[in-house]
C-alpha positions in Angstrom: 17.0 -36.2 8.3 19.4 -37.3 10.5 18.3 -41.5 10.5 20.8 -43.6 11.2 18.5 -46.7 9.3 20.4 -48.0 6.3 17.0 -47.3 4.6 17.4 -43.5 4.8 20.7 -43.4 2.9 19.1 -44.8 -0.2 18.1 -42.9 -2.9 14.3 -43.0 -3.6 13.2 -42.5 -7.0 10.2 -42.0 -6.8 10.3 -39.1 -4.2 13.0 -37.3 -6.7 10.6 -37.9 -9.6 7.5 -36.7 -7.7 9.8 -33.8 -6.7 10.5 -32.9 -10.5 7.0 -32.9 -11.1 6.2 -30.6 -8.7 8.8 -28.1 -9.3 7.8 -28.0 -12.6 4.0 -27.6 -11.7 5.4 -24.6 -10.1 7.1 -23.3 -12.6 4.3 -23.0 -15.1 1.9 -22.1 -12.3 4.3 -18.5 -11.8 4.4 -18.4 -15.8 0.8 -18.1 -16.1 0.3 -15.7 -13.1 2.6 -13.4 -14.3 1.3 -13.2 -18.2 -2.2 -12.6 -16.6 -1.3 -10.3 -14.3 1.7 -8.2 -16.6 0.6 -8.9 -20.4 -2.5 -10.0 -20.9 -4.3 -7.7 -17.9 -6.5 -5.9 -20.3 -8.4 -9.5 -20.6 -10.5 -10.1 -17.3 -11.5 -13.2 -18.3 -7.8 -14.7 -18.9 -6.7 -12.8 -15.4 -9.7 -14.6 -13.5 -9.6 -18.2 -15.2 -5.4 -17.8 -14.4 -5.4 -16.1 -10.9 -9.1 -17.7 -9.7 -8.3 -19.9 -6.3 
């Protein structure tokens, strides 16, 4: 972002927080997926309720 407001060089906490949040959404979201698809994929039902869109 190349603003030249004197807004834009502030740092916005809530925008970092909300982008914590998400990267740690993330981050569980791959942990799941890859126990259902690599140790629990003899259980359809825990590979469907995990990998189900």
């Amino acid at each position: 972002m190349n603003s030249t407001s004197p807004q834009s060089s502030q740092f916005n906490y809530s925008v970092h927080g909300l982008r914590g949040v998400a990267s740690i959404m993330v981050l569980v979201a791959h942990i799941l997926g890859g126990t259902a698809e690599h140790i629990y994929n003899d259980r359809p039902g825990y590979v469907e309720g995990v990998l189900s869109r």
